[in-house]
NUKOLKOL-328648 format. One record per residue: residue number from 1; residue in three letters; z, y, x of N, C-alpha, C in turn. Coordinates in nm, 3 decimals, padded with zeros to 5 digits, always signed. Layout:
% NUKOLKOL-328648
   n res     npz     npy     npx    capz    capy    capx     cpz     cpy     cpx
 NUM Ala       Z       Y       X       Z       Y       X       Z       Y       X
...
***
This chain:
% NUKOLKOL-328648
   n res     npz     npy     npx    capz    capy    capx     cpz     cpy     cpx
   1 Unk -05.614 -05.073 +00.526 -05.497 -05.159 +00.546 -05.407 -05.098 +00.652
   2 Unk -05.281 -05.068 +00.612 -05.183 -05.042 +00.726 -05.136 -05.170 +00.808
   3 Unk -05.178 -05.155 +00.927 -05.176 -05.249 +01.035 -05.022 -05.255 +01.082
   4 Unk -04.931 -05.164 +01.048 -04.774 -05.190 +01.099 -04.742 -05.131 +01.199
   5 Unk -04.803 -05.027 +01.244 -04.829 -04.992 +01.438 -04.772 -04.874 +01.455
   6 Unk -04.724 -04.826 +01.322 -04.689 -04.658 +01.364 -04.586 -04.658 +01.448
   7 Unk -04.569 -04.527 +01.501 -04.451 -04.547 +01.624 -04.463 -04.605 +01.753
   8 Unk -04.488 -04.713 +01.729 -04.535 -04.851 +01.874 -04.602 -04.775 +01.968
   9 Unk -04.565 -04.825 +02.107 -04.599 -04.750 +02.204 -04.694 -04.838 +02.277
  10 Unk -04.861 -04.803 +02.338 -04.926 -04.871 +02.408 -04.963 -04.859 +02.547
  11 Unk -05.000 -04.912 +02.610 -05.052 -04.870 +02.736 -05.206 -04.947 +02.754
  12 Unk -05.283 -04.819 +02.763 -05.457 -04.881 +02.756 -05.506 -04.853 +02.896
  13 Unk -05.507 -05.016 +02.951 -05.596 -04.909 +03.129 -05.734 -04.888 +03.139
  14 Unk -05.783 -04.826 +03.202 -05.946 -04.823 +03.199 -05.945 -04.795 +03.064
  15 Unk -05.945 -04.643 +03.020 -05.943 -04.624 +02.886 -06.018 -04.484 +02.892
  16 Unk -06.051 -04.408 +02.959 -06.126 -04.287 +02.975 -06.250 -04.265 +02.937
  17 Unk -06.314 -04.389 +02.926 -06.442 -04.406 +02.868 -06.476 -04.531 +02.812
  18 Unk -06.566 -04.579 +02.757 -06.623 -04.700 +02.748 -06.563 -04.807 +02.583
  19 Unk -06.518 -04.904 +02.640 -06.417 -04.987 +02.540 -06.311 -04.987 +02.508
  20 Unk -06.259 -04.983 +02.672 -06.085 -04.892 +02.707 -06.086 -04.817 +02.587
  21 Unk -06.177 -04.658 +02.581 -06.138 -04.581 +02.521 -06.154 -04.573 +02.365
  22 Unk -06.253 -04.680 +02.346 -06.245 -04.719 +02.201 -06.142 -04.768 +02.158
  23 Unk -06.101 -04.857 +02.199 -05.927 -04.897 +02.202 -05.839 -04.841 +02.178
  24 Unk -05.808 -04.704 +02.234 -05.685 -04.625 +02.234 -05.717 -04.542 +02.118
  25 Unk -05.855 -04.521 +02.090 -05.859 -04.436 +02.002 -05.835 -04.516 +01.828
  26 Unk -05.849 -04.638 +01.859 -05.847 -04.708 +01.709 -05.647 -04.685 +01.714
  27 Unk -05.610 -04.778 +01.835 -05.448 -04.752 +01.784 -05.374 -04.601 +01.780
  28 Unk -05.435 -04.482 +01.825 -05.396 -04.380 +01.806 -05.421 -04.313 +01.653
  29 Unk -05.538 -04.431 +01.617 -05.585 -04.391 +01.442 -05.414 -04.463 +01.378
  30 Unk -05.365 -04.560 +01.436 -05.278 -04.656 +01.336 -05.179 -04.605 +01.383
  31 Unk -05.135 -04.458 +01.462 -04.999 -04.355 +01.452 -04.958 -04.416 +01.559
  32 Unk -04.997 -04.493 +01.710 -04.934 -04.588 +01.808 -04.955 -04.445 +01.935
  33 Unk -04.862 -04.449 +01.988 -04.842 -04.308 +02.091 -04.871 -04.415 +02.216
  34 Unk -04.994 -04.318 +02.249 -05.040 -04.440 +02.366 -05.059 -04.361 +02.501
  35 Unk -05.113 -04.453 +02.601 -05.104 -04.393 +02.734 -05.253 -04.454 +02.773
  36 Unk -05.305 -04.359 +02.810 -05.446 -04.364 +02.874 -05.464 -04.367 +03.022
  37 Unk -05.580 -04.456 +03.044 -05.530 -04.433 +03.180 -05.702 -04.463 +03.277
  38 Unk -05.735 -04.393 +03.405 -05.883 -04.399 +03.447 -05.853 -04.346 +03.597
  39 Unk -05.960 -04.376 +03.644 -05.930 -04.278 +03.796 -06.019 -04.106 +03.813
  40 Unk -06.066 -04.110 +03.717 -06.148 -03.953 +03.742 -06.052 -03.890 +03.624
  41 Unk -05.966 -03.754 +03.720 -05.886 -03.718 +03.617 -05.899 -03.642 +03.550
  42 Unk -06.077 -03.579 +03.575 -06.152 -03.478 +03.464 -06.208 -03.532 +03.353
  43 Unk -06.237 -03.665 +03.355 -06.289 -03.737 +03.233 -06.174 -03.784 +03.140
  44 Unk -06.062 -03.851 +03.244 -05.959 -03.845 +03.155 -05.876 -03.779 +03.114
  45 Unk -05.855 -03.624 +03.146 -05.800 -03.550 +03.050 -05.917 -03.478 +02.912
  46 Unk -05.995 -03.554 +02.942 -06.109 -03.487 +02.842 -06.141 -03.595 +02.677
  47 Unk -06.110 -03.712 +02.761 -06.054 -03.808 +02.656 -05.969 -03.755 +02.569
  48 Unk -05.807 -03.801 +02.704 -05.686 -03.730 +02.585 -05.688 -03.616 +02.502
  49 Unk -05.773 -03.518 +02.598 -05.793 -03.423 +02.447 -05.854 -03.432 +02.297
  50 Unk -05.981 -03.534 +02.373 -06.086 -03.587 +02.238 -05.938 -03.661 +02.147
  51 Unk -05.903 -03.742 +02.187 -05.817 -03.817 +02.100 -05.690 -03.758 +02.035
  52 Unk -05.639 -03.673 +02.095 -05.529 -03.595 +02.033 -05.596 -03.510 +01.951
  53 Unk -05.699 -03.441 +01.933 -05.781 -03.344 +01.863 -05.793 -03.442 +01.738
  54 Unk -05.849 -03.582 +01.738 -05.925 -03.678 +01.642 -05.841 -03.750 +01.552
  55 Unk -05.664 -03.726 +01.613 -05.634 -03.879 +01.553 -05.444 -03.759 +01.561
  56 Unk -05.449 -03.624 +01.629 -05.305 -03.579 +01.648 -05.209 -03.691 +01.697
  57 Unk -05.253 -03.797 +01.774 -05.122 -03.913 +01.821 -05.062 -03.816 +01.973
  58 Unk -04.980 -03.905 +02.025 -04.918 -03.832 +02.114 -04.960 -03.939 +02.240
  59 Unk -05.039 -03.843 +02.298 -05.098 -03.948 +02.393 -05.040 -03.889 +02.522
  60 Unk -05.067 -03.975 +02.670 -05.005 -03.947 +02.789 -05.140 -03.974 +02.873
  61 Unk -05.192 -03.889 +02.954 -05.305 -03.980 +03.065 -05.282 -04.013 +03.186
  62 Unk -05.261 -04.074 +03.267 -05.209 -04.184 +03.396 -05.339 -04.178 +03.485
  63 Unk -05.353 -04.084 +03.557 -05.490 -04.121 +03.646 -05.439 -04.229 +03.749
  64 Unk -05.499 -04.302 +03.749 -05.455 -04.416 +03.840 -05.525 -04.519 +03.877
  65 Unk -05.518 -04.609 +03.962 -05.583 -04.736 +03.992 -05.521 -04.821 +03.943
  66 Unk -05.565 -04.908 +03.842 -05.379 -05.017 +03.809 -05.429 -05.133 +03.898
  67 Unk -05.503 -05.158 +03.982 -05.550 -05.262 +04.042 -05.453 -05.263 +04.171
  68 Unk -05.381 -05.146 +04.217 -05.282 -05.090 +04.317 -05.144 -05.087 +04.263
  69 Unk -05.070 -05.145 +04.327 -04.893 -05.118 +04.261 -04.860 -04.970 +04.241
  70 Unk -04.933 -04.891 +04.330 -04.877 -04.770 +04.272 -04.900 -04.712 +04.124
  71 Unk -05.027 -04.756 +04.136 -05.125 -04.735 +03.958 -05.035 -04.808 +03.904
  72 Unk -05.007 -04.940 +03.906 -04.889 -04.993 +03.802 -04.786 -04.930 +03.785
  73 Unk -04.747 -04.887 +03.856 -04.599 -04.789 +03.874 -04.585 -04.710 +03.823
  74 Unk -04.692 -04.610 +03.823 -04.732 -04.512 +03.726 -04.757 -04.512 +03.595
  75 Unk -04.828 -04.579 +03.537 -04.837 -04.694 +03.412 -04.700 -04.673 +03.382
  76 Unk -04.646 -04.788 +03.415 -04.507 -04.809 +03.407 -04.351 -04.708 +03.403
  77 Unk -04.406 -04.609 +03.465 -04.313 -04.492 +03.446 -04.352 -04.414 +03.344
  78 Unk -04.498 -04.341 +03.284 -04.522 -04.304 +03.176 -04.468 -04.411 +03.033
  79 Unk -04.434 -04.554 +03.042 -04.417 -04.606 +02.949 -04.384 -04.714 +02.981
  80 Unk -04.236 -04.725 +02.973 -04.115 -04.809 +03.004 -04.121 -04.974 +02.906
  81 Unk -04.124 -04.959 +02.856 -04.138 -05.042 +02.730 -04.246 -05.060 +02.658
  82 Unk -04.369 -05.106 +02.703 -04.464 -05.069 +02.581 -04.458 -05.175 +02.502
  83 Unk -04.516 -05.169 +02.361 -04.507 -05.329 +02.261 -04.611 -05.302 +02.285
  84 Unk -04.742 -05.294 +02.340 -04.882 -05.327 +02.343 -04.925 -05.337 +02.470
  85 Unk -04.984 -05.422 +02.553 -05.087 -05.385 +02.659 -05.212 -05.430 +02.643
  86 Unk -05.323 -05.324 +02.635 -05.419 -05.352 +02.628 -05.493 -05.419 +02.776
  87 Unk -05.501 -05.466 +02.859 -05.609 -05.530 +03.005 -05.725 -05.463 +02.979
  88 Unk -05.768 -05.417 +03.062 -05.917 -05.377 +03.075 -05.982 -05.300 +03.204
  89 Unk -06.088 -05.345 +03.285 -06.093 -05.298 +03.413 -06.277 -05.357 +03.395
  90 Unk -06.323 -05.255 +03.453 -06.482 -05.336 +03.504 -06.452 -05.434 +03.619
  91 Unk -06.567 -05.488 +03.594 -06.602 -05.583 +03.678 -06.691 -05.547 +03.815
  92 Unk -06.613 -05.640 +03.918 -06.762 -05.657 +04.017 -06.946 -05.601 +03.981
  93 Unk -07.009 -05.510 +04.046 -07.144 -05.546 +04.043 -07.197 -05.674 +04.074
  94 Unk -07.337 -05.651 +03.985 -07.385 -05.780 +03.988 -07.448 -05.865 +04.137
  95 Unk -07.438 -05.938 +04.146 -07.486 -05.971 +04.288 -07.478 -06.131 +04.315
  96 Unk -07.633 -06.151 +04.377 -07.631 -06.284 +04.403 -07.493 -06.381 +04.490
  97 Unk -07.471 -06.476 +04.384 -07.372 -06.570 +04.490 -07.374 -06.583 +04.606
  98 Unk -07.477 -06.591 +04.649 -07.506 -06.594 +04.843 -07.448 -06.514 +04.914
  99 Unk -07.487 -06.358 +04.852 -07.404 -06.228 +04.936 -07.284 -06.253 +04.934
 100 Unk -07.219 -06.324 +04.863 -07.079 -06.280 +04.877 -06.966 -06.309 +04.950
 101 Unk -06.909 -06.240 +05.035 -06.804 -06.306 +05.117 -06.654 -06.348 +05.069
 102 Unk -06.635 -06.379 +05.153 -06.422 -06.407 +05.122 -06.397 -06.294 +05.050
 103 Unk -06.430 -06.175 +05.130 -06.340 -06.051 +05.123 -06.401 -06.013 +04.980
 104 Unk -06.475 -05.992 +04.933 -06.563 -05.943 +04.803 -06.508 -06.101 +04.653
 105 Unk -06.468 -06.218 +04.675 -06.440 -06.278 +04.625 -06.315 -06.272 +04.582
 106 Unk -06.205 -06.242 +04.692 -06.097 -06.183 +04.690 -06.088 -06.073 +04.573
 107 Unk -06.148 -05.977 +04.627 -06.115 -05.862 +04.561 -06.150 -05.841 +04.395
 108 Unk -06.273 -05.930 +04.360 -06.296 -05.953 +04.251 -06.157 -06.062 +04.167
 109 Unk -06.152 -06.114 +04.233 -06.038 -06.210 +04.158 -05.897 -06.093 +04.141
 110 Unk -05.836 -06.037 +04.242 -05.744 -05.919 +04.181 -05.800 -05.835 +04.120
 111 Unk -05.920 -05.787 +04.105 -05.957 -05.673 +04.009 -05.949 -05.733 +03.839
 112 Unk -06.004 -05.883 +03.832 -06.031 -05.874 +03.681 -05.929 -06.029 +03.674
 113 Unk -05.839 -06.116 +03.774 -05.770 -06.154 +03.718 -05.597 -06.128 +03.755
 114 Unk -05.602 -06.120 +03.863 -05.474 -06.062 +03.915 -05.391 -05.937 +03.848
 115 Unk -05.504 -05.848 +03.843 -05.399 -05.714 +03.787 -05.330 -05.754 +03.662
 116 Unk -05.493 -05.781 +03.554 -05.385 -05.775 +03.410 -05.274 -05.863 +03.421
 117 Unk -05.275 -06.032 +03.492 -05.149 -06.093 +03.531 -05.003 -06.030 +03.561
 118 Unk -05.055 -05.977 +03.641 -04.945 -05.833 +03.745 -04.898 -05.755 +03.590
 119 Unk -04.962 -05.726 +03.513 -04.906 -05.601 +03.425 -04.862 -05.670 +03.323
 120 Unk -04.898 -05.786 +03.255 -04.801 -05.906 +03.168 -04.677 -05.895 +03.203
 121 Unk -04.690 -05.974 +03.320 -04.508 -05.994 +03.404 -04.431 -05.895 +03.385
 122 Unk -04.489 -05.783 +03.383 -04.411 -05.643 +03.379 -04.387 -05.602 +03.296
 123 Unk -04.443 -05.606 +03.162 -04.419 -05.577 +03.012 -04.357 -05.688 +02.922
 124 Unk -04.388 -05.803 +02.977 -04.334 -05.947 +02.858 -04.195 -05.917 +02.838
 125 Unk -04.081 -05.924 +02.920 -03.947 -05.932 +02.944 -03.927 -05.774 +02.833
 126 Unk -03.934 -05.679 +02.805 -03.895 -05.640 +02.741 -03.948 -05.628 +02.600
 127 Unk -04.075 -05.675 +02.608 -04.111 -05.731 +02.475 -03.979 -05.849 +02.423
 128 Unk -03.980 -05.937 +02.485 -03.900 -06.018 +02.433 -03.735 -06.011 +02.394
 129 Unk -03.724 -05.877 +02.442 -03.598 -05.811 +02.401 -03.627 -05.800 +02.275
 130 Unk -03.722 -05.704 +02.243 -03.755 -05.605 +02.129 -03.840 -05.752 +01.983
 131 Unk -03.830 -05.825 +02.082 -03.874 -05.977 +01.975 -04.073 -05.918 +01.910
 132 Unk -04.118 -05.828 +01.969 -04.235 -05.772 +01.940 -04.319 -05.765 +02.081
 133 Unk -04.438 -05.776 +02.055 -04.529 -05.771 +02.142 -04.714 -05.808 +02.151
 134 Unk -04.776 -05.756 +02.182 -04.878 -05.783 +02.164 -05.011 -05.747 +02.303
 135 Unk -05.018 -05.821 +02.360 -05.132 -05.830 +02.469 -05.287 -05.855 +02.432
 136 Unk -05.353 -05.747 +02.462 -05.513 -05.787 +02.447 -05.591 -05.752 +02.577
 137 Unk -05.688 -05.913 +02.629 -05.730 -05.870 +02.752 -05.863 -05.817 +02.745
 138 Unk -05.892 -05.779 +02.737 -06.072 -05.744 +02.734 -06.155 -05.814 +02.826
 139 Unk -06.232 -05.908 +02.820 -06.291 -05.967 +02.952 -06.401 -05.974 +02.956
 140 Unk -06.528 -06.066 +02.855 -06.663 -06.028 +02.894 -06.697 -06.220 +02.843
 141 Unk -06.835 -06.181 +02.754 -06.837 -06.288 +02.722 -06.942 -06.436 +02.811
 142 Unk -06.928 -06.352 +02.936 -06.998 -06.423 +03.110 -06.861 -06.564 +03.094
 143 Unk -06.773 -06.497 +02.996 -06.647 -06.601 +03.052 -06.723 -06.768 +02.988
 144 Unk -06.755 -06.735 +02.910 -06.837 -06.875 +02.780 -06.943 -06.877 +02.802
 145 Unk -07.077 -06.783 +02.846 -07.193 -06.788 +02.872 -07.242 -06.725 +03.020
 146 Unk -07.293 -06.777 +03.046 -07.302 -06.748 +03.235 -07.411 -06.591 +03.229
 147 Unk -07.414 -06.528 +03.312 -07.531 -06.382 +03.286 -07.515 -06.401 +03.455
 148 Unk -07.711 -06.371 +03.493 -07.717 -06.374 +03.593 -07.669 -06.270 +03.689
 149 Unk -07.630 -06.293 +03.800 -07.541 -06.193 +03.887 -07.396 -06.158 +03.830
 150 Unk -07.329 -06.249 +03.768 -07.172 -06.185 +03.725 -07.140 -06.276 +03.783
 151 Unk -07.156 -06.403 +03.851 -07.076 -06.556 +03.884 -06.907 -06.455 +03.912
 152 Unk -06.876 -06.403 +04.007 -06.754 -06.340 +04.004 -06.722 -06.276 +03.914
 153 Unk -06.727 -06.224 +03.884 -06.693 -06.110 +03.742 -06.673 -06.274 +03.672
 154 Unk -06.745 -06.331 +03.608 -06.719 -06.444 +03.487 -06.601 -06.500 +03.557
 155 Unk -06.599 -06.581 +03.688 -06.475 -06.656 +03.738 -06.339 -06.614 +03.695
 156 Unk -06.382 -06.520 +03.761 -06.228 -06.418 +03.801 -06.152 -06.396 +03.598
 157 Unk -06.239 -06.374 +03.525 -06.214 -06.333 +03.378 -06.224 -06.488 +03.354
 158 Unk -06.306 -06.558 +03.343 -06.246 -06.722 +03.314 -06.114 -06.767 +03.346
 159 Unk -06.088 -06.766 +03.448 -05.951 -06.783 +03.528 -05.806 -06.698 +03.479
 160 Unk -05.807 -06.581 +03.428 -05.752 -06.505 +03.354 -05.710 -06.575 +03.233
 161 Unk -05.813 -06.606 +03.149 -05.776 -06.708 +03.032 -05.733 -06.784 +03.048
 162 Unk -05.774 -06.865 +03.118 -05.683 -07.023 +03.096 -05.565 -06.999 +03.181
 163 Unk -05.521 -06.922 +03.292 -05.367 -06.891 +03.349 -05.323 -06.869 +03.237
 164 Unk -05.360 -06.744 +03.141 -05.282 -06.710 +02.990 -05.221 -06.829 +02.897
 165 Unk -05.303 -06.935 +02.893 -05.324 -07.017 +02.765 -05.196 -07.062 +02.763
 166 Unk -05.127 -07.086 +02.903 -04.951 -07.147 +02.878 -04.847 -07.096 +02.844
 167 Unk -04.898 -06.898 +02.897 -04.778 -06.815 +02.869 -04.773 -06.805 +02.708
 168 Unk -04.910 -06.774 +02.677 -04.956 -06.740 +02.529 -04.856 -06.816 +02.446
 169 Unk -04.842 -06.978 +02.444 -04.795 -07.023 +02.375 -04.632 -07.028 +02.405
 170 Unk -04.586 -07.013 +02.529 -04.450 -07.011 +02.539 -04.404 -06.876 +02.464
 171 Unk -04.435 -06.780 +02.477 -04.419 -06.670 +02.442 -04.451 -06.645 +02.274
 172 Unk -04.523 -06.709 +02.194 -04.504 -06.682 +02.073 -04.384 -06.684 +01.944
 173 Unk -04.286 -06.770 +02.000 -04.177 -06.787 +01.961 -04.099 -06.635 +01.943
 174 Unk -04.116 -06.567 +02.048 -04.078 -06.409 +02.089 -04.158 -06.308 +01.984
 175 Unk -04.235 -06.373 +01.863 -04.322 -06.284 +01.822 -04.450 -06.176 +01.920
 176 Unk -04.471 -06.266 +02.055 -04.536 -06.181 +02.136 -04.704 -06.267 +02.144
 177 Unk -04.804 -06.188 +02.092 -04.916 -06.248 +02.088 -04.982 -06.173 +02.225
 178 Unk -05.099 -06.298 +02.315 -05.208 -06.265 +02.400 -05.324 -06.362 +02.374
 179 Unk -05.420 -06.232 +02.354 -05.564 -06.271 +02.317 -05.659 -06.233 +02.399
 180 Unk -05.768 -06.250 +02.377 -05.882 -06.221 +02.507 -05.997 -06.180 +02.381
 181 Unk -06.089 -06.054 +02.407 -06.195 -06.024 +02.319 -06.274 -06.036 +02.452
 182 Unk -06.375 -06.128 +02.411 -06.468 -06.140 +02.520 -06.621 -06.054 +02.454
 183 Unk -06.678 -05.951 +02.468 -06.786 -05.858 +02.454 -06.923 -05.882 +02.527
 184 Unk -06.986 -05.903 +02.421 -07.118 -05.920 +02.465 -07.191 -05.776 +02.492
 185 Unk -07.333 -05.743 +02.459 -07.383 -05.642 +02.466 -07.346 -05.520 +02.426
 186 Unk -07.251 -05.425 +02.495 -07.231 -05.319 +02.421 -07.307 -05.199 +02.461
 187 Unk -07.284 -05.128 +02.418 -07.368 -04.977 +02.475 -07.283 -04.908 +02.554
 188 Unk -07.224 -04.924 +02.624 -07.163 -04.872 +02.748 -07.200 -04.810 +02.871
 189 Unk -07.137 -04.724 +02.907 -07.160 -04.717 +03.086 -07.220 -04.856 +03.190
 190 Unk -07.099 -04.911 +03.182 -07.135 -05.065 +03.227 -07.230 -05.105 +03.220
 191 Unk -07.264 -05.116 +03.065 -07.393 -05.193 +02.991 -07.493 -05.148 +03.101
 192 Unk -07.534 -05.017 +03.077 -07.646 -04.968 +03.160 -07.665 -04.946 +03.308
 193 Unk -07.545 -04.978 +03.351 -07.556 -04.995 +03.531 -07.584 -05.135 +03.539
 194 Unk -07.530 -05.241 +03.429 -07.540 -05.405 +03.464 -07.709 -05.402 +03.418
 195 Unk -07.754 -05.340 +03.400 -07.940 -05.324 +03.340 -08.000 -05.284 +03.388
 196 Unk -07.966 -05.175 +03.498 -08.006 -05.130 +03.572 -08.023 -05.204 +03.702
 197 Unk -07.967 -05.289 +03.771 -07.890 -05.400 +03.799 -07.966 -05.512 +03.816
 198 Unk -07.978 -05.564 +03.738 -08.059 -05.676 +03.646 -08.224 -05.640 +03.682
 199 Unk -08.256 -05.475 +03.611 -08.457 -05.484 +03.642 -08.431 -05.499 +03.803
 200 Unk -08.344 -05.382 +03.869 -08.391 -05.422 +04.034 -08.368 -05.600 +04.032
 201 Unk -08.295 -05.671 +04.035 -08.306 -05.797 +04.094 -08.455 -05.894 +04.019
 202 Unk -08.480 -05.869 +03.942 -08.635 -05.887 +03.873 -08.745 -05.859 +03.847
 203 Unk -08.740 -05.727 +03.927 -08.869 -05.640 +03.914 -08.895 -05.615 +03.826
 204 Unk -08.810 -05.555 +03.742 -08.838 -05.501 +03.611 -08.838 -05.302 +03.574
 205 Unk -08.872 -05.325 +03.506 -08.847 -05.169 +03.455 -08.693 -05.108 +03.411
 206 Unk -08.582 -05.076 +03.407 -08.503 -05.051 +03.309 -08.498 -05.048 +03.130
 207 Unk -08.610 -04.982 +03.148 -08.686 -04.953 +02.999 -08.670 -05.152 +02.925
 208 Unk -08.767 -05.211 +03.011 -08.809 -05.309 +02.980 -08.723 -05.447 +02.988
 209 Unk -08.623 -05.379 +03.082 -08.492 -05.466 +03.078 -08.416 -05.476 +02.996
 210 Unk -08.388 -05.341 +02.955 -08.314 -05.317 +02.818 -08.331 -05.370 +02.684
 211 Unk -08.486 -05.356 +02.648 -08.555 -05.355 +02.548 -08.554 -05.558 +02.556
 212 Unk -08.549 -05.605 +02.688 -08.555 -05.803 +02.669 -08.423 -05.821 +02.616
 213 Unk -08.286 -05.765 +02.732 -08.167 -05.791 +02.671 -08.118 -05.782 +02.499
 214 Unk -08.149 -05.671 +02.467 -08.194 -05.636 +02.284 -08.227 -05.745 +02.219
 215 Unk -08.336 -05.790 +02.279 -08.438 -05.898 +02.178 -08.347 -05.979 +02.195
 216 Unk -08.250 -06.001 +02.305 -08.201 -06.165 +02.289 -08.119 -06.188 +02.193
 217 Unk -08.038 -06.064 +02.162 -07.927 -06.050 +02.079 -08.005 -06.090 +01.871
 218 Unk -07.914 -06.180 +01.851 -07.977 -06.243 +01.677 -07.945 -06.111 +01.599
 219 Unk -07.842 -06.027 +01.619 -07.850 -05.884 +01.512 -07.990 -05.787 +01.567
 220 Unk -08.049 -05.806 +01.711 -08.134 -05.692 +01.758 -08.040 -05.547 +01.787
 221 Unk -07.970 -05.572 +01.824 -07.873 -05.453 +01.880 -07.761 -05.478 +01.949
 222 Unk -07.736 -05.387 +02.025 -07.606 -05.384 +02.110 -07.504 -05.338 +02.050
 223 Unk -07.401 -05.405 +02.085 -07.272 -05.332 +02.008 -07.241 -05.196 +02.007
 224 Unk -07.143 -05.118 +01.928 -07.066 -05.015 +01.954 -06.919 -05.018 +01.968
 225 Unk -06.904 -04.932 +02.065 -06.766 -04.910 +02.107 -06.660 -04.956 +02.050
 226 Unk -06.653 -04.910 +01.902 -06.578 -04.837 +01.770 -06.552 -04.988 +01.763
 227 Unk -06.650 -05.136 +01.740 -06.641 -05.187 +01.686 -06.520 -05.317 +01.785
 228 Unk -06.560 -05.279 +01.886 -06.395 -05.339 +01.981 -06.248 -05.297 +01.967
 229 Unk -06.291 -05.154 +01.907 -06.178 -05.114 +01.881 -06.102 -05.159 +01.792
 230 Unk -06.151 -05.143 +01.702 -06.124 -05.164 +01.565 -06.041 -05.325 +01.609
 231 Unk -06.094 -05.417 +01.653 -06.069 -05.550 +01.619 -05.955 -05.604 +01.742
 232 Unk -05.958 -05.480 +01.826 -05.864 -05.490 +01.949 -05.705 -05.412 +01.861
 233 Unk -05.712 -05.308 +01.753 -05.626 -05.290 +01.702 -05.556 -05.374 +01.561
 234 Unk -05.637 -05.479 +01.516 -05.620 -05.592 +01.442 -05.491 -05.705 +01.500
 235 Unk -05.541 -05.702 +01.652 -05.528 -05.793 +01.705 -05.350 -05.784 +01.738
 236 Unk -05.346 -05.620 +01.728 -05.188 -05.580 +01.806 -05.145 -05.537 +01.690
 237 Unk -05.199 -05.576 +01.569 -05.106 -05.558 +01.420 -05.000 -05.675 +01.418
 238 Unk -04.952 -05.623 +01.289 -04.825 -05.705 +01.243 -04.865 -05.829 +01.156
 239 Unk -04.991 -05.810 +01.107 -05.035 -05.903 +01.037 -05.098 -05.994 +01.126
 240 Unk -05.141 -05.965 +01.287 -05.177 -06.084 +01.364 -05.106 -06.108 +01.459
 241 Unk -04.976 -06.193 +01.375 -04.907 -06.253 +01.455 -04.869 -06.352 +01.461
 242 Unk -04.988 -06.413 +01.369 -04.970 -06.623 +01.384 -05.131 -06.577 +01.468
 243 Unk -05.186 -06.503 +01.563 -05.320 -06.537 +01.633 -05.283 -06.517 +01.811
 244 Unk -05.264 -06.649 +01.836 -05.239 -06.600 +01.999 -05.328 -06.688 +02.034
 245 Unk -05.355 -06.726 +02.178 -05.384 -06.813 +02.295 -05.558 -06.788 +02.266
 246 Unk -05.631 -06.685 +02.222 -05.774 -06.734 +02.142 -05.857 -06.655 +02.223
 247 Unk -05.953 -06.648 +02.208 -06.049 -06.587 +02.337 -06.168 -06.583 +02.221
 248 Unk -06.175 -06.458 +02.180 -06.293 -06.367 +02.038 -06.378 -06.312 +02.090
 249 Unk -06.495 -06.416 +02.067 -06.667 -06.357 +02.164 -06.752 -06.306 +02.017
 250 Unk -06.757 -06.153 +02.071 -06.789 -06.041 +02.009 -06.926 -05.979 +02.038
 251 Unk -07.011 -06.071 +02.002 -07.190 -06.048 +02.058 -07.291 -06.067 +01.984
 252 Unk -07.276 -06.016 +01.882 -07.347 -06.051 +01.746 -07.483 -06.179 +01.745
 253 Unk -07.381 -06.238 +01.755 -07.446 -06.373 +01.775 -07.488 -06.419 +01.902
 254 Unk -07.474 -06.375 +01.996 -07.591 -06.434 +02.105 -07.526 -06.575 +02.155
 255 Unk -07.378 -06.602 +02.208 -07.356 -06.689 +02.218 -07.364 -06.839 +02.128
 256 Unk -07.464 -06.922 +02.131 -07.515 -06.997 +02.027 -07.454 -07.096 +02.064
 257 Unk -07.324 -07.115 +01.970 -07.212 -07.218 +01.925 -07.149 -07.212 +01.814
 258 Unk -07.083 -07.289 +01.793 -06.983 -07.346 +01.675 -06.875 -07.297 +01.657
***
């Protein structure tokens, strides 16, 4: 299916590895000239090469912090106008509620709800020129189901959504959709530091941590990359543009609801 995307310009942060980079690589499959963006600038020019090699799109890489105005700035000067922003940033390590101070509460709340906020504001207004637009936040599905040691990480990405839920709908009139893919178990970097993570606070093995998290999941497996992608580039098609304000928990089943 042609998704409508050729041409369209994106901006993917935290895209050098992981989901980020599954992301850029699905809309660089649908002809979308995108901008990559990470803070290690040997991994991320190693990306943009993987992806320009895989897909010939015309990609840009942004080493940057976007959690810092300058990282936005930068962002923002590689790509003036984008009709896409993808959100995406790790989260806080895991860590008991007790440890945590002001300052560490703080900083979690601008890392996973403040920035992508910050980078909306900055892209909506000329979306709404261009009467096109499409926002996807990536957040984590701690937002609907609690996982021990994320209480920040879940807040901060809870809080993200529902600030969205008012713009979402003012803004659809503009043809400008924002969605939230909330990801359960994937096979990630992340994945395996939050597991790693997890046996120390339980006395567990890694091995054996891994192998419980697995079992919990109703498919018996952790996601793949590819498969966020894919549904993160659905999301910034032309054909999904009666789907805004929605928050898509992507965990092959584990979250047990309706």
């Amino acid at each position: 299916m042609d998704l409508g995307l050729k041409g369209r310009k994106a901006i993917i942060c935290a895209s050098s590895r992981g989901l980020g980079k599954a992301c850029a690589l699905s809309l660089a499959r649908e002809g979308v000239e995108i901008v990559i963006n990470g803070r290690d600038e040997k991994v991320l020019a190693a990306t943009r090469d993987e992806i320009i090699a895989l897909t010939g799109a015309n990609v840009t890489a942004v080493a940057a912090d976007v959690g810092t105005p300058a990282g936005q700035e930068a962002l923002l000067a590689a790509c003036p106008r984008p009709d896409i922003l993808v959100n995406n940033n790790g989260g806080p390590p895991p860590r008991d509620f007790r440890e945590l101070d002001r300052g560490a509460v703080l900083a979690g709340v601008v890392q996973n709800m403040v920035t992508p906020i910050e980078l909306i504001q900055r892209v909506v207004p000329a979306m709404q020129e261009q009467n096109f637009g499409r926002i996807v936040n990536i957040t984590s599905l701690s937002v609907k189901m609690p996982i021990l040691g994320l209480d920040l990480s879940s807040g901060a990405r809870a809080g993200l959504a529902a600030f969205m839920a008012g713009p979402a709908r003012e803004l659809a009139r503009f043809n400008i959709t924002i969605n939230h893919l909330l990801p359960g178990m994937f096979d990630t970097d992340r994945l395996r530091s939050t597991t790693g993570r997890m046996a120390k606070m339980q006395g567990k093995s890694e091995t054996d941590m891994a192998a419980q998290r697995k079992s919990s999941v109703p498919a018996k497996r952790f996601g793949e990359a590819n498969e966020i992608g894919e549904l993160c580039a659905f999301l910034c098609s032309a054909q999904a543009g009666y789907i805004t304000g929605q928050s898509l928990v992507v965990d092959g089943g584990l979250f047990n609801a309706v």
